[in-house]
N, CA, C, O and CB atoms as a CASP TS submission, in Angstrom:
PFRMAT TS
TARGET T0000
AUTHOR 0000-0000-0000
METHOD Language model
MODEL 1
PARENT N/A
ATOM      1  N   UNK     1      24.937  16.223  -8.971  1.00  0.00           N
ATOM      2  CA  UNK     1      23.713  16.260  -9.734  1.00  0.00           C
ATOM      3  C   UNK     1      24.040  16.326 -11.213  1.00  0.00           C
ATOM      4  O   UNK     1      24.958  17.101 -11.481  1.00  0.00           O
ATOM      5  CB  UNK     1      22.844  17.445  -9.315  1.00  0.00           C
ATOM      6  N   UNK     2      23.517  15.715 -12.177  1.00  0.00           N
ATOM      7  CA  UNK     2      23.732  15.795 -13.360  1.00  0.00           C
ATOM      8  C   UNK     2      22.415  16.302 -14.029  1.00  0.00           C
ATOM      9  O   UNK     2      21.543  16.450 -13.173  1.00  0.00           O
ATOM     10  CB  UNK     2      24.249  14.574 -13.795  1.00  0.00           C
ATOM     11  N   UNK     3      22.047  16.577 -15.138  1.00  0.00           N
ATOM     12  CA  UNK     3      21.789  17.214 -16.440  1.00  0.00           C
ATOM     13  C   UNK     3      20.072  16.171 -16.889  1.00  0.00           C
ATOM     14  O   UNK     3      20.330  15.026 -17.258  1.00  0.00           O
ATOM     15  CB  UNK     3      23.529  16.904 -17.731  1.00  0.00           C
ATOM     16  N   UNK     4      19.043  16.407 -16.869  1.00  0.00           N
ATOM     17  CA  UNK     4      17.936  15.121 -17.320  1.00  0.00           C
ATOM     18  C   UNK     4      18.387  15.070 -18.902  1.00  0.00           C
ATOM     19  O   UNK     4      19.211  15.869 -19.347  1.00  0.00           O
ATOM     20  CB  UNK     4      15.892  15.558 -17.091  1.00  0.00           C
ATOM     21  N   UNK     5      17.856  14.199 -19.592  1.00  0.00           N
ATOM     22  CA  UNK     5      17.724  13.898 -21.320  1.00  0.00           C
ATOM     23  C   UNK     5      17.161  12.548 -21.499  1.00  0.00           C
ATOM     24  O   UNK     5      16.813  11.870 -20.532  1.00  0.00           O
ATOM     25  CB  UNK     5      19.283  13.904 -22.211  1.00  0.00           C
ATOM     26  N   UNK     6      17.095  12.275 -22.326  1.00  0.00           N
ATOM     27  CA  UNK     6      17.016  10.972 -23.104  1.00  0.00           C
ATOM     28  C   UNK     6      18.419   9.881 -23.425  1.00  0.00           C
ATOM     29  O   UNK     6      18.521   8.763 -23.931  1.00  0.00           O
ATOM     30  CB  UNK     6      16.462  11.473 -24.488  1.00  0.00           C
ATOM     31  N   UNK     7      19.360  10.843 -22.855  1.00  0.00           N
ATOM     32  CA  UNK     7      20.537  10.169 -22.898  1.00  0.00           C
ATOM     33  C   UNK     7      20.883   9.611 -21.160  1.00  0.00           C
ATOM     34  O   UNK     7      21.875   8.944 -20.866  1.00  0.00           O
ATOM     35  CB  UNK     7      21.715  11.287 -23.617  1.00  0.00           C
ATOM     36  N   UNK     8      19.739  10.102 -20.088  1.00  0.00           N
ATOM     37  CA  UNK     8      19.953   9.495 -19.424  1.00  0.00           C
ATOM     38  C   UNK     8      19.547   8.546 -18.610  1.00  0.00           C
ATOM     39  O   UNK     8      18.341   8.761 -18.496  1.00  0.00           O
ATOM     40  CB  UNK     8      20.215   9.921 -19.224  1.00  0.00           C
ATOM     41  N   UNK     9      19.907   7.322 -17.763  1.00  0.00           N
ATOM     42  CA  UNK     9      18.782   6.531 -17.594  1.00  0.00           C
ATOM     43  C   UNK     9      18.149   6.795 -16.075  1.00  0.00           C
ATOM     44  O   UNK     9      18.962   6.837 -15.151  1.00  0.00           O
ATOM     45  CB  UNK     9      19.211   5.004 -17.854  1.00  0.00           C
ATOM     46  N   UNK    10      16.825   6.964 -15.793  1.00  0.00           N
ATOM     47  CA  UNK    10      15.961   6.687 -14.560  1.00  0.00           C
ATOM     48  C   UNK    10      15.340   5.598 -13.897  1.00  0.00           C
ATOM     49  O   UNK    10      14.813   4.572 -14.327  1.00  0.00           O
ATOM     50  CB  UNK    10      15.130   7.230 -14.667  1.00  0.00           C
ATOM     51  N   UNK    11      15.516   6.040 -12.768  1.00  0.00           N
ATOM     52  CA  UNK    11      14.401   4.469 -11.974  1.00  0.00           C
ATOM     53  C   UNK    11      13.530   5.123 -11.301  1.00  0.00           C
ATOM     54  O   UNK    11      13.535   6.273 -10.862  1.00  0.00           O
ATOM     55  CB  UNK    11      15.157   3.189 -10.664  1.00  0.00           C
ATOM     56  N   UNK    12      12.698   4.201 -11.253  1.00  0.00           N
ATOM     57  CA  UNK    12      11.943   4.416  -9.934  1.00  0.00           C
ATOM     58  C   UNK    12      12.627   4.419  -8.544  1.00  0.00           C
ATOM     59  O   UNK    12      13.379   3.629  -7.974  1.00  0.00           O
ATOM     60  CB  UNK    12      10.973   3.401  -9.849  1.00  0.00           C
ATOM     61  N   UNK    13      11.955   5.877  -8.147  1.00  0.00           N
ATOM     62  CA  UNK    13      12.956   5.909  -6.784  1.00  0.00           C
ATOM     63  C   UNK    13      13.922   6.961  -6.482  1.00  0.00           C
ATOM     64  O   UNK    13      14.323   7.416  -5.411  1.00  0.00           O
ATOM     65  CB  UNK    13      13.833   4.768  -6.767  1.00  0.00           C
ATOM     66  N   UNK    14      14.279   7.317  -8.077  1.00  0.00           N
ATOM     67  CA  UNK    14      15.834   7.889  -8.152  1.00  0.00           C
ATOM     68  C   UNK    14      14.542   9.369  -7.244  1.00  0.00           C
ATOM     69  O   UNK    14      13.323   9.382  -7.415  1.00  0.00           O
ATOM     70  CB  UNK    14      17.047   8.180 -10.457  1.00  0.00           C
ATOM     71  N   UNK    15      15.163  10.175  -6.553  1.00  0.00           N
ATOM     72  CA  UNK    15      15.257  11.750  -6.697  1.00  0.00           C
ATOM     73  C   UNK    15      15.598  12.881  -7.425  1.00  0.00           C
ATOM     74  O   UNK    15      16.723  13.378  -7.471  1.00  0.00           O
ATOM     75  CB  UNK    15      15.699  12.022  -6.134  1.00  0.00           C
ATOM     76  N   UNK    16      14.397  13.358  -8.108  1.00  0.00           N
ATOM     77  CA  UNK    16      14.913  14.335  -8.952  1.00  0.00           C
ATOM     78  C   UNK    16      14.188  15.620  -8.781  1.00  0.00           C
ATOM     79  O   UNK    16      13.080  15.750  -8.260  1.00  0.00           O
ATOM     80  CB  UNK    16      14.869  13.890 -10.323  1.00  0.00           C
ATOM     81  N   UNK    17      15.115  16.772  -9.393  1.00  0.00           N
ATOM     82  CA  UNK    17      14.664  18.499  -8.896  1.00  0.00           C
ATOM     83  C   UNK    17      14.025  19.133 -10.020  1.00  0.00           C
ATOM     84  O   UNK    17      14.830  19.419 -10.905  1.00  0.00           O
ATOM     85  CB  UNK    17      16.068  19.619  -8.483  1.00  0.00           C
ATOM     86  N   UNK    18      12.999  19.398 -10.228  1.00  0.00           N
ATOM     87  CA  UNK    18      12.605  20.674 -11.742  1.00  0.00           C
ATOM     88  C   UNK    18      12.506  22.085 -11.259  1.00  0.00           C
ATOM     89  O   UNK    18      12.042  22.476 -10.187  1.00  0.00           O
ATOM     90  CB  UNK    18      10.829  20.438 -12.614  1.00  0.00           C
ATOM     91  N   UNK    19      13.054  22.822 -12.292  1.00  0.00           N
ATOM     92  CA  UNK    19      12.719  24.534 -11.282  1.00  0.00           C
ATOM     93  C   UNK    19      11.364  24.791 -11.046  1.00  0.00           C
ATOM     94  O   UNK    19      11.225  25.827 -10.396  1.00  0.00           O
ATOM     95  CB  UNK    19      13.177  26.121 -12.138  1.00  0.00           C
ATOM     96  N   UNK    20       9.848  23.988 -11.457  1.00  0.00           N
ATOM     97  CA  UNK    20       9.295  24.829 -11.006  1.00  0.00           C
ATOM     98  C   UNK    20       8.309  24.598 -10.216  1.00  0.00           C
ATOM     99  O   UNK    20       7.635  25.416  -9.590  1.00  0.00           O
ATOM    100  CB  UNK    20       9.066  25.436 -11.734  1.00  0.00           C
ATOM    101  N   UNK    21       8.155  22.471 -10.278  1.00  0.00           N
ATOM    102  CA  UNK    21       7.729  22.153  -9.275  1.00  0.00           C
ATOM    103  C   UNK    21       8.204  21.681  -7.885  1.00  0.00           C
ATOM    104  O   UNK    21       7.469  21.352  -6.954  1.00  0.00           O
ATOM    105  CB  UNK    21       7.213  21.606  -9.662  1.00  0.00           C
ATOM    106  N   UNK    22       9.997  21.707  -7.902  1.00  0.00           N
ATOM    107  CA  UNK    22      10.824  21.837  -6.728  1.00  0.00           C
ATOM    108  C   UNK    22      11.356  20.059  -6.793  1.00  0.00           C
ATOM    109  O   UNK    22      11.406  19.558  -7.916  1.00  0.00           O
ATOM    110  CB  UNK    22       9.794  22.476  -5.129  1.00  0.00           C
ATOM    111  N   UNK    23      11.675  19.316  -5.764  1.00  0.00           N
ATOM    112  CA  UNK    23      12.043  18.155  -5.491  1.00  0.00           C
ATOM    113  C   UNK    23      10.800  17.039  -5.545  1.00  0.00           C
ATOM    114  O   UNK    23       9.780  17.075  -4.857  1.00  0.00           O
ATOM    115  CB  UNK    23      12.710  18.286  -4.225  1.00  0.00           C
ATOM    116  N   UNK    24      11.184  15.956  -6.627  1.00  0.00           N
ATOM    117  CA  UNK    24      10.169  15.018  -6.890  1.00  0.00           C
ATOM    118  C   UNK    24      10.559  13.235  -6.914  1.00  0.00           C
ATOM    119  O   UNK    24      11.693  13.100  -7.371  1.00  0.00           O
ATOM    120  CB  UNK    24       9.642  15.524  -8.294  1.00  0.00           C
ATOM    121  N   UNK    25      10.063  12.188  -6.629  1.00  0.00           N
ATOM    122  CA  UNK    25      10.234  10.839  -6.887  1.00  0.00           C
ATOM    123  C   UNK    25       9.873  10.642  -7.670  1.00  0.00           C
ATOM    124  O   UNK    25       8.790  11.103  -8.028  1.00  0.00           O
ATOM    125  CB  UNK    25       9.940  10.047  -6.307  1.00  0.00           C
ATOM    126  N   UNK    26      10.856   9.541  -8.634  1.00  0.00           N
ATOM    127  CA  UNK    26      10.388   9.068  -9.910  1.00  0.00           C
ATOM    128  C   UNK    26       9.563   8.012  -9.496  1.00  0.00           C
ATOM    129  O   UNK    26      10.240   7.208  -8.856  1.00  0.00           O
ATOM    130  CB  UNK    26      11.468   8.645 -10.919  1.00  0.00           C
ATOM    131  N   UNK    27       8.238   7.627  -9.600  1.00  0.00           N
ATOM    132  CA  UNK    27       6.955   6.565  -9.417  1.00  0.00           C
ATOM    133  C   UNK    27       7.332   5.450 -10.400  1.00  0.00           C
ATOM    134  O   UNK    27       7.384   4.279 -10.022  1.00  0.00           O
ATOM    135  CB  UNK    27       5.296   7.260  -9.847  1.00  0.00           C
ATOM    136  N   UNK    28       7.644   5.886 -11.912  1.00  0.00           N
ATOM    137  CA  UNK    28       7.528   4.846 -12.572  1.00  0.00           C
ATOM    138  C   UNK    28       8.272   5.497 -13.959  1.00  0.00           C
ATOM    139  O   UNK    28       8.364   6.668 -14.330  1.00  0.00           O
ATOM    140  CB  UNK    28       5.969   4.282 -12.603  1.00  0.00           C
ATOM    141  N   UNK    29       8.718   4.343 -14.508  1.00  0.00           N
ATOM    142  CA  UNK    29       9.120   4.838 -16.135  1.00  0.00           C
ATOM    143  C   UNK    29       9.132   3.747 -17.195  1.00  0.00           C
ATOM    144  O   UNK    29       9.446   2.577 -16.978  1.00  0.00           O
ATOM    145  CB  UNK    29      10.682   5.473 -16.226  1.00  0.00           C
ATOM    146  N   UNK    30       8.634   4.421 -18.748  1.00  0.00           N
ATOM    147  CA  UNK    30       8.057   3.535 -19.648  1.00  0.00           C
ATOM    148  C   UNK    30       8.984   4.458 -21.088  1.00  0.00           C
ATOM    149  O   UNK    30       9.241   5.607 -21.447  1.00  0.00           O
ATOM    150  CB  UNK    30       5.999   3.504 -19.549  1.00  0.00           C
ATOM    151  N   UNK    31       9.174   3.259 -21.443  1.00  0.00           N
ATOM    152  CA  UNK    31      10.095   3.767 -22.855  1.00  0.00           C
ATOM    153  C   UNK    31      11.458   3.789 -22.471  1.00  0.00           C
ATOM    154  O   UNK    31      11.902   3.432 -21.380  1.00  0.00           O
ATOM    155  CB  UNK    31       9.749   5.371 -23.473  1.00  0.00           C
ATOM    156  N   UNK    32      12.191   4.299 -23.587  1.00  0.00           N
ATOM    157  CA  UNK    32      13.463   4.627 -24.059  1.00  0.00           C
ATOM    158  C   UNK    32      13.886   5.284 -24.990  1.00  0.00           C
ATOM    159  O   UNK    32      13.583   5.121 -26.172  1.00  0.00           O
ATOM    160  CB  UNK    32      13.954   3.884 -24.230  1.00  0.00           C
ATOM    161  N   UNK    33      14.852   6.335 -24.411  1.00  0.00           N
ATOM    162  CA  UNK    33      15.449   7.234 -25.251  1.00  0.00           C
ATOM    163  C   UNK    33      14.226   8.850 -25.225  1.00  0.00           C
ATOM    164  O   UNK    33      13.532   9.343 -24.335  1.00  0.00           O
ATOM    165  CB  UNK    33      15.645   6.282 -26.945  1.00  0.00           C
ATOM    166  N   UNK    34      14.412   9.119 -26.287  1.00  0.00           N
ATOM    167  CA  UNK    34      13.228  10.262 -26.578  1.00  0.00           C
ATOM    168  C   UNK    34      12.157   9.925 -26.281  1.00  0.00           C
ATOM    169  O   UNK    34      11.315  10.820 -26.218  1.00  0.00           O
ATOM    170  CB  UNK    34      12.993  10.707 -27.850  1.00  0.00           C
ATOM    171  N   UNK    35      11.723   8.491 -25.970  1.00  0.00           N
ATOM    172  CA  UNK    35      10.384   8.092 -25.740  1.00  0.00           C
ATOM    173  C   UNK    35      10.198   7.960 -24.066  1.00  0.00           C
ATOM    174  O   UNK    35       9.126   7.456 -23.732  1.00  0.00           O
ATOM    175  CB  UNK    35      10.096   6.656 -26.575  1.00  0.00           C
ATOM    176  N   UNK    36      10.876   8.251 -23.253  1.00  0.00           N
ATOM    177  CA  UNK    36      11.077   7.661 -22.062  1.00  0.00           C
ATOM    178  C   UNK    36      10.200   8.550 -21.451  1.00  0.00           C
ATOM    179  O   UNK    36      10.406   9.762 -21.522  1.00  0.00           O
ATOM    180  CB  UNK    36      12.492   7.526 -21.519  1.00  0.00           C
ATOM    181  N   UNK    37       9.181   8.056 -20.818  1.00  0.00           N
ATOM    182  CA  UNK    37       8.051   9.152 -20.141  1.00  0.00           C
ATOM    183  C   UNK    37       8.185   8.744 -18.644  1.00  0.00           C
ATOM    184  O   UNK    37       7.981   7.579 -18.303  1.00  0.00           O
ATOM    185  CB  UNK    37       6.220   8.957 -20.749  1.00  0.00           C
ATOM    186  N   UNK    38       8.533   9.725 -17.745  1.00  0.00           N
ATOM    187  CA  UNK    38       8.187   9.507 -16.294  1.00  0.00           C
ATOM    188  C   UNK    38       7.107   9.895 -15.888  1.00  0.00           C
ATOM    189  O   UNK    38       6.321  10.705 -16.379  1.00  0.00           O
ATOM    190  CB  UNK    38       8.954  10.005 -15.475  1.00  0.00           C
ATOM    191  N   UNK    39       7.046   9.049 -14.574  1.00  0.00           N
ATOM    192  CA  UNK    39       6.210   9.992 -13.441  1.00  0.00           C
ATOM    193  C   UNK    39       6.373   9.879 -12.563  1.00  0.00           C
ATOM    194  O   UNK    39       6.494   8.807 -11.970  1.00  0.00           O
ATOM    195  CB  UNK    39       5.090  10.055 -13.238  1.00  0.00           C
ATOM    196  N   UNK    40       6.472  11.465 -11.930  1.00  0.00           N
ATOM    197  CA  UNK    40       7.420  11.878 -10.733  1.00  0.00           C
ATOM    198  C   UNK    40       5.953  12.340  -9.721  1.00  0.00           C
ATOM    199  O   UNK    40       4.886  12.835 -10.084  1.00  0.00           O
ATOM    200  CB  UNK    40       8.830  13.444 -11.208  1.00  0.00           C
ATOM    201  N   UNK    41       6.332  12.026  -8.643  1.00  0.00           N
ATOM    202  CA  UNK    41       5.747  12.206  -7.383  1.00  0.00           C
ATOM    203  C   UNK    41       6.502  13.759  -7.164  1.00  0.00           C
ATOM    204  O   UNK    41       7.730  13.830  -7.111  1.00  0.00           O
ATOM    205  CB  UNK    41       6.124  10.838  -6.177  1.00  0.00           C
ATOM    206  N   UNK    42       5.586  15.045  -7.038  1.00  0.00           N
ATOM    207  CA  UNK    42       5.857  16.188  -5.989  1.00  0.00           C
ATOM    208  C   UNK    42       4.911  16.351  -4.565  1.00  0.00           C
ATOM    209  O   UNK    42       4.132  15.644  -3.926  1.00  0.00           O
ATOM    210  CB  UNK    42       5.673  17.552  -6.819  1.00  0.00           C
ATOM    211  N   UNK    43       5.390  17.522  -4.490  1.00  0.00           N
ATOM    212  CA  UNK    43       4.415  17.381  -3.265  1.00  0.00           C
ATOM    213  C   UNK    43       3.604  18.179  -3.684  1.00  0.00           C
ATOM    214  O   UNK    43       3.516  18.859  -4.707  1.00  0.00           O
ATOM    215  CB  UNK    43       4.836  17.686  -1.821  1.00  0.00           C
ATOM    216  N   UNK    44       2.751  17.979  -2.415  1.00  0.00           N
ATOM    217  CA  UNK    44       1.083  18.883  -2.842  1.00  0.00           C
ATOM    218  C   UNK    44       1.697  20.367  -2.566  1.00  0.00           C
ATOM    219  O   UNK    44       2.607  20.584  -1.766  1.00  0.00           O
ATOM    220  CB  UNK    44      -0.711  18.479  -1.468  1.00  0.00           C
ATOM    221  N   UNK    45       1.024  21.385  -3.390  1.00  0.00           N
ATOM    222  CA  UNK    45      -0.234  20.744  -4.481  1.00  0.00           C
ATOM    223  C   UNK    45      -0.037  19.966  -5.449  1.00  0.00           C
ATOM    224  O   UNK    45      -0.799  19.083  -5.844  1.00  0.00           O
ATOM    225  CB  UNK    45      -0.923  21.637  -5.221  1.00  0.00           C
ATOM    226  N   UNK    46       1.278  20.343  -5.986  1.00  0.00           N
ATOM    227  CA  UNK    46       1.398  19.782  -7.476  1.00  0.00           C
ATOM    228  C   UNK    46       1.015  17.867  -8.058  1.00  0.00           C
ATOM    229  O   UNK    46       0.746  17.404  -9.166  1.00  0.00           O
ATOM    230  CB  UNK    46       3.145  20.125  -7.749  1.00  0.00           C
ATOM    231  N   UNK    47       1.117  17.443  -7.159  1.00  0.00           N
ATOM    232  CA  UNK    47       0.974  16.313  -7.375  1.00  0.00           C
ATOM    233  C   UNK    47       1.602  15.086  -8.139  1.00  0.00           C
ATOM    234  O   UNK    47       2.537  14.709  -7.433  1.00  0.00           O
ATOM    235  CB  UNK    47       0.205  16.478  -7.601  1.00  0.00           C
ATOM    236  N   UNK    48       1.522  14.375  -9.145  1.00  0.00           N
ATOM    237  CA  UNK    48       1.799  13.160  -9.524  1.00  0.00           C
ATOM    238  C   UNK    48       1.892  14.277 -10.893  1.00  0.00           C
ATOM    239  O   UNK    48       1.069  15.192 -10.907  1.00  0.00           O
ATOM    240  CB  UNK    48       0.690  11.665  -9.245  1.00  0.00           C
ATOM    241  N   UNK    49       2.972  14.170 -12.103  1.00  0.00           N
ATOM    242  CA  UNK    49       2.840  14.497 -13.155  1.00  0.00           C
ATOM    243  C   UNK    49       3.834  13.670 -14.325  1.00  0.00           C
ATOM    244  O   UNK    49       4.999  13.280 -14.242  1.00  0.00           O
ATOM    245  CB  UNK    49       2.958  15.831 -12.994  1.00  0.00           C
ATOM    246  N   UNK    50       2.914  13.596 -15.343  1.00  0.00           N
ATOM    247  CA  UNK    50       4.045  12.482 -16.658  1.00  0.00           C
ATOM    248  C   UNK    50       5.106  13.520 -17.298  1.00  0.00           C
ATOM    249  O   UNK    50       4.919  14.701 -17.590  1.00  0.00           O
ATOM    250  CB  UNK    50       2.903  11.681 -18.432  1.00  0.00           C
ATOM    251  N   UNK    51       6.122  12.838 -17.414  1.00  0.00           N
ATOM    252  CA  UNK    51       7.003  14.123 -18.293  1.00  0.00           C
ATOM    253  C   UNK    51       7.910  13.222 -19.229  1.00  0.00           C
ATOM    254  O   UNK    51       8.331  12.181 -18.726  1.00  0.00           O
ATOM    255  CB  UNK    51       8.175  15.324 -17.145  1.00  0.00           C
ATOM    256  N   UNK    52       8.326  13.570 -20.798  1.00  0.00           N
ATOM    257  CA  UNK    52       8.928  13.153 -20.962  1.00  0.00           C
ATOM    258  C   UNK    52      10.500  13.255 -20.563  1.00  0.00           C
ATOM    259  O   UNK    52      10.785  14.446 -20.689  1.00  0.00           O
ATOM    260  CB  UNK    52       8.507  13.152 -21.688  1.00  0.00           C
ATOM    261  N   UNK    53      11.101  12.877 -20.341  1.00  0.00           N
ATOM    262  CA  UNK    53      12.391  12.744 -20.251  1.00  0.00           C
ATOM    263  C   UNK    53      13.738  13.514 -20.736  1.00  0.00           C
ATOM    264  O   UNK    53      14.701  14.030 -20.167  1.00  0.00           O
ATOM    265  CB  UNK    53      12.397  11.816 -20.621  1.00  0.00           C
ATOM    266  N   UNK    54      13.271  13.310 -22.211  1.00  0.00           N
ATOM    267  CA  UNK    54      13.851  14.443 -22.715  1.00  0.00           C
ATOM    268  C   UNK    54      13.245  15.709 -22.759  1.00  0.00           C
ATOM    269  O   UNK    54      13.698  16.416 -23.659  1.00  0.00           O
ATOM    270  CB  UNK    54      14.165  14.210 -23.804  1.00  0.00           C
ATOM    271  N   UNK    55      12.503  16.139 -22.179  1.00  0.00           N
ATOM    272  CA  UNK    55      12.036  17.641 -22.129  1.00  0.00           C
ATOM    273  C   UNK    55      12.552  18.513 -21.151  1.00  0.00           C
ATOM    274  O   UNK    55      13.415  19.375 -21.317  1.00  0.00           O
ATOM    275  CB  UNK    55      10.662  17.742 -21.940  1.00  0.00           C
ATOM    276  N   UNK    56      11.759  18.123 -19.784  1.00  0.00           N
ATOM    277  CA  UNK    56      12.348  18.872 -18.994  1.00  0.00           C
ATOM    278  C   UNK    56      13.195  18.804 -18.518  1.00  0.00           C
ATOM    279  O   UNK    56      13.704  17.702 -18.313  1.00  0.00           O
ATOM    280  CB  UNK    56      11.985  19.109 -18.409  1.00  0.00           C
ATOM    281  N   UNK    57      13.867  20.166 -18.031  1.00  0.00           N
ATOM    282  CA  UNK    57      14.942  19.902 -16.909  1.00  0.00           C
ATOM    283  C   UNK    57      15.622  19.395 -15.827  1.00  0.00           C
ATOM    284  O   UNK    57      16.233  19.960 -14.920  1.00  0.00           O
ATOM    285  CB  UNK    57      15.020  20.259 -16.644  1.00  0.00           C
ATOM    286  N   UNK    58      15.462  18.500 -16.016  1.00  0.00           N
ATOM    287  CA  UNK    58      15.281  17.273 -14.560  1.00  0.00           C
ATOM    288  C   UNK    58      16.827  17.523 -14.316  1.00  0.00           C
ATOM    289  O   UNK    58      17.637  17.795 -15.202  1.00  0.00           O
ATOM    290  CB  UNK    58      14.730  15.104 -14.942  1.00  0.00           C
ATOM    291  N   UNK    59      17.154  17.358 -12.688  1.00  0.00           N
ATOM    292  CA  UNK    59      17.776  17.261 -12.352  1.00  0.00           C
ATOM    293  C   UNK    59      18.308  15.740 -11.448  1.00  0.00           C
ATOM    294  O   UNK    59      17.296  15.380 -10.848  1.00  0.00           O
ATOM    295  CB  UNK    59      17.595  18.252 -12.127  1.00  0.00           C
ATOM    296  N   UNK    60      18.861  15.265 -11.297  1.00  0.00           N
ATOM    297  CA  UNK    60      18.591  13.905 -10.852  1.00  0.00           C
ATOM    298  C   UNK    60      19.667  13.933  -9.338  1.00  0.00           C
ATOM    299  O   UNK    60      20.894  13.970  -9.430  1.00  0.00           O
ATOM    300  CB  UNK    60      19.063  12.598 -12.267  1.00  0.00           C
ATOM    301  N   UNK    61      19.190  13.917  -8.484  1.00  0.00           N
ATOM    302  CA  UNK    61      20.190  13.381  -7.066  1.00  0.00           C
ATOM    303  C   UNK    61      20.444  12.128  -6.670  1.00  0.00           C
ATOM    304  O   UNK    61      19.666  11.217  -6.388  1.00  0.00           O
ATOM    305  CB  UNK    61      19.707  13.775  -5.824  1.00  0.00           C
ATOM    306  N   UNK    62      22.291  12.199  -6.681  1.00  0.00           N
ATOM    307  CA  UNK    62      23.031  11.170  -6.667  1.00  0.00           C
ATOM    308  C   UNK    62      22.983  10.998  -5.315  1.00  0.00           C
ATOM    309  O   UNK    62      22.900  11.865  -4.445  1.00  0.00           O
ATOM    310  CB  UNK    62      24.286  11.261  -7.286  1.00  0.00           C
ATOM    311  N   UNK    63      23.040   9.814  -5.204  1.00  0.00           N
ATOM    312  CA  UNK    63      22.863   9.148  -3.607  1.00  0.00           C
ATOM    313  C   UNK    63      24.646   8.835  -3.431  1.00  0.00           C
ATOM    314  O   UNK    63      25.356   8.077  -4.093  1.00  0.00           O
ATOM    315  CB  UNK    63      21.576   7.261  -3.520  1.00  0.00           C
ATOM    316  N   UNK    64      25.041   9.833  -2.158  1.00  0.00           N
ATOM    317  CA  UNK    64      26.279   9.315  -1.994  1.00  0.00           C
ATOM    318  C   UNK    64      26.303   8.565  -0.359  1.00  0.00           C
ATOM    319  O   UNK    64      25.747   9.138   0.578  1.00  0.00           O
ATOM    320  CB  UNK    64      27.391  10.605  -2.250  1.00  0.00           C
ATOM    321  N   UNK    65      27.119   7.037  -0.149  1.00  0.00           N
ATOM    322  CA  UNK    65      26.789   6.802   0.882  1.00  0.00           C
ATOM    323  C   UNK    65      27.675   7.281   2.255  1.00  0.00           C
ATOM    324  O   UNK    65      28.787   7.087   1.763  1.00  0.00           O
ATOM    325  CB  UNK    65      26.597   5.612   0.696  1.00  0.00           C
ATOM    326  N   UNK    66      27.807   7.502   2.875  1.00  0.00           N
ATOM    327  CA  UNK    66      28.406   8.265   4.190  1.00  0.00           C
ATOM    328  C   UNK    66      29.068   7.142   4.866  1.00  0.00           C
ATOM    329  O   UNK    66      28.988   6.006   4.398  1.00  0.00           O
ATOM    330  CB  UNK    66      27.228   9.034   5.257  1.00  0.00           C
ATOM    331  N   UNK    67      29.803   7.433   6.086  1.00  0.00           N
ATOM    332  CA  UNK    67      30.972   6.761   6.752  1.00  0.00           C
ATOM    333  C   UNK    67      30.288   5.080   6.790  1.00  0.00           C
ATOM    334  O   UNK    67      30.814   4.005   6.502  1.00  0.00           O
ATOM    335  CB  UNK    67      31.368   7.581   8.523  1.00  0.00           C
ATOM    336  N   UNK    68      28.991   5.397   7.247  1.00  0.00           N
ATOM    337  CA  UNK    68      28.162   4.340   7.956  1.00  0.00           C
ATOM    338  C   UNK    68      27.621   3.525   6.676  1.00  0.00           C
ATOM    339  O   UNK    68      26.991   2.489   6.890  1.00  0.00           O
ATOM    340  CB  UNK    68      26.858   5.024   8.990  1.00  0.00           C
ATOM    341  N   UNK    69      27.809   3.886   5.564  1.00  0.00           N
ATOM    342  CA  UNK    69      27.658   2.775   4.510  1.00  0.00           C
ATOM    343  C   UNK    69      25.977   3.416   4.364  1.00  0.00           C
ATOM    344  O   UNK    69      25.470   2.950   3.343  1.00  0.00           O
ATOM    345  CB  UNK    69      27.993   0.777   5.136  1.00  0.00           C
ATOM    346  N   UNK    70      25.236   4.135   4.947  1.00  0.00           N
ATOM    347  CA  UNK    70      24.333   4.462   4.376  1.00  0.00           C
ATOM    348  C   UNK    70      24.102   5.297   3.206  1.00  0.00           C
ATOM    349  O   UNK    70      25.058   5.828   2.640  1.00  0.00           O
ATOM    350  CB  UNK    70      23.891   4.735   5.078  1.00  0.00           C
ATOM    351  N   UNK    71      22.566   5.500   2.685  1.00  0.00           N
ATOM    352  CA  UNK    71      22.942   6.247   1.472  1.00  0.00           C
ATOM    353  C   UNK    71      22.150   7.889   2.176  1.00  0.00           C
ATOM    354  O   UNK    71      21.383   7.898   3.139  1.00  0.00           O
ATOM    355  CB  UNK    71      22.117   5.377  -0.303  1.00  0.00           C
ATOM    356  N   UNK    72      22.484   8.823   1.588  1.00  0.00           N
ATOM    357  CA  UNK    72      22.042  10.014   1.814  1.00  0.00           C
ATOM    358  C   UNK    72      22.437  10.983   0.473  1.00  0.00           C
ATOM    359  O   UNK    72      23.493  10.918  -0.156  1.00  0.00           O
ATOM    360  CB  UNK    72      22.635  10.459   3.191  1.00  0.00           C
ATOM    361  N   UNK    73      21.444  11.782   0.244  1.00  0.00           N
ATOM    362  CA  UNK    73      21.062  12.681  -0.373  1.00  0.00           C
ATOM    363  C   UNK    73      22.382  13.749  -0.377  1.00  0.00           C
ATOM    364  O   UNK    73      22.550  14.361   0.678  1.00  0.00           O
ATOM    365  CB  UNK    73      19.749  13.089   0.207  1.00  0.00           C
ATOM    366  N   UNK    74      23.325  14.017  -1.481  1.00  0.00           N
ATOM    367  CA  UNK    74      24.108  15.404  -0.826  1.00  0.00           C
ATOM    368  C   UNK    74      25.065  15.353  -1.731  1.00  0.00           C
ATOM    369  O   UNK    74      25.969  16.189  -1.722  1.00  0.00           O
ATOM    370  CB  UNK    74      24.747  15.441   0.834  1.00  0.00           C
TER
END
């Protein structure tokens, strides 16, 4: 897991953790750099929320793939 910023780049898709709404999908992203605004899918309640990029603490999960060439979470 690495570190969120503006120094790093997101997709849609990627998996990422915040402390306080827990594990979220990135939906979509617009901009670059300090300007880079997501929006991450949590679960209910919290819902759908925009964040910039460089603000919060995002944590981002690296997809490593396993014997079988699949990808998994870990």
């Amino acid at each position: 897991m690495a570190a969120g910023g503006a120094d790093r780049e997101f997709a849609a898709g990627d998996k990422v953790a915040h402390p306080k709404w827990g594990e979220g999908v990135v939906v979509s992203v617009k901009g670059t750099g300090n300007d880079m605004e997501l929006q991450i899918a949590f679960p209910a309640p919290t819902g759908i929320k925009r964040l910039l990029a460089v603000l919060p603490p995002l944590r981002r999960f690296e997809a490593a793939r396993n014997m079988n060439g699949k990808i998994s979470d870990g």
